[in-house]
C-alpha positions in Angstrom: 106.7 91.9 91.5 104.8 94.7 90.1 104.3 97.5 91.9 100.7 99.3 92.7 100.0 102.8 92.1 97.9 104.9 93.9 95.6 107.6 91.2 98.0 110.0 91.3 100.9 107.5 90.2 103.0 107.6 93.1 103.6 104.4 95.9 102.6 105.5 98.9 103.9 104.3 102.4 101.2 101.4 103.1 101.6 100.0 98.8 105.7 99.5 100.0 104.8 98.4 103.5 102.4 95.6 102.3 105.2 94.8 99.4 107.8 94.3 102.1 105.7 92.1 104.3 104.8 90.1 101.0 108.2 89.4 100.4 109.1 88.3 103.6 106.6 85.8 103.9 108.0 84.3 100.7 111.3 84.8 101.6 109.9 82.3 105.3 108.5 79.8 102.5 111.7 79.6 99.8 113.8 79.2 103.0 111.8 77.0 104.6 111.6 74.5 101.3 114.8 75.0 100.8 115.8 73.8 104.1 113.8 70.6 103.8 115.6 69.6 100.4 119.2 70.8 101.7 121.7 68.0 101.5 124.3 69.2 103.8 124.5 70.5 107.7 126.1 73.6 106.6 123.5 74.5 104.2 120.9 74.2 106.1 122.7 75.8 109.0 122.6 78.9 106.6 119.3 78.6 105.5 118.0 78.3 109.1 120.3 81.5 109.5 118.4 83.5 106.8 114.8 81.6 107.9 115.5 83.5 110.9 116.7 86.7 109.5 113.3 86.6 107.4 111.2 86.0 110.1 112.9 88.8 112.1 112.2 91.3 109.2 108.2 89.9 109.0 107.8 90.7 112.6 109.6 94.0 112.3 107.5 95.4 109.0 104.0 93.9 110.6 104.5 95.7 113.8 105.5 98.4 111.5 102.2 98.4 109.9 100.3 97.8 113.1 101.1 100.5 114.7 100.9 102.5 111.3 97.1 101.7 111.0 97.9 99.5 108.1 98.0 96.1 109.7 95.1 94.4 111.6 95.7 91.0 111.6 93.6 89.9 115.2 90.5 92.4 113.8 88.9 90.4 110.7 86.7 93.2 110.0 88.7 96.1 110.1 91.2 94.5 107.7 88.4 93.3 105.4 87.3 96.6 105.2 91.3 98.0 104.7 91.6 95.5 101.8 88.2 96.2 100.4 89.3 99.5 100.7 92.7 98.8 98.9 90.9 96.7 95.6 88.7 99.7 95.1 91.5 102.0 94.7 93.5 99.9 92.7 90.5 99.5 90.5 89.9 103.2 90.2 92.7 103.3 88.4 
């Protein structure tokens, strides 16, 4: 995963935040594939186990950005306009 930079070079707060919540949902999707194609009880027992644990940590770093400003995901516009936001600083690079 590579990491953006803000102009100044440095990640700032929302850049990790977004990263995290990223990788959580594709922690949810390797999990959930991976349970579908397990071949025993227990493995699937422990990839339910860390489906779940991903899922918790999804909810956890979305509320995180939510409340942090970051996050909109029931107002289309204003996170259209974050993410517009985002591109044009990433392409003022």
């Amino acid at each position: 995963m590579q990491a953006t930079m803000t102009p100044t070079g440095v990640l700032n707060d929302q850049m990790i935040a977004a990263d995290c919540l990223i990788s959580a949902k594709n922690a949810i999707k390797g999990c959930a594939m991976a349970i579908a194609e397990a071949s025993t009880p227990e493995v699937r027992n422990t990839l339910k186990q860390h489906l779940n644990d991903a899922i918790t940590f999804h909810e956890q770093i979305s509320q995180y950005m939510v409340n942090k400003g970051y996050y909109h995901p029931t107002n289309v516009q204003e996170q259209l306009r974050l993410d517009l936001q985002a591109a044009q600083q990433v392409l003022s690079i």
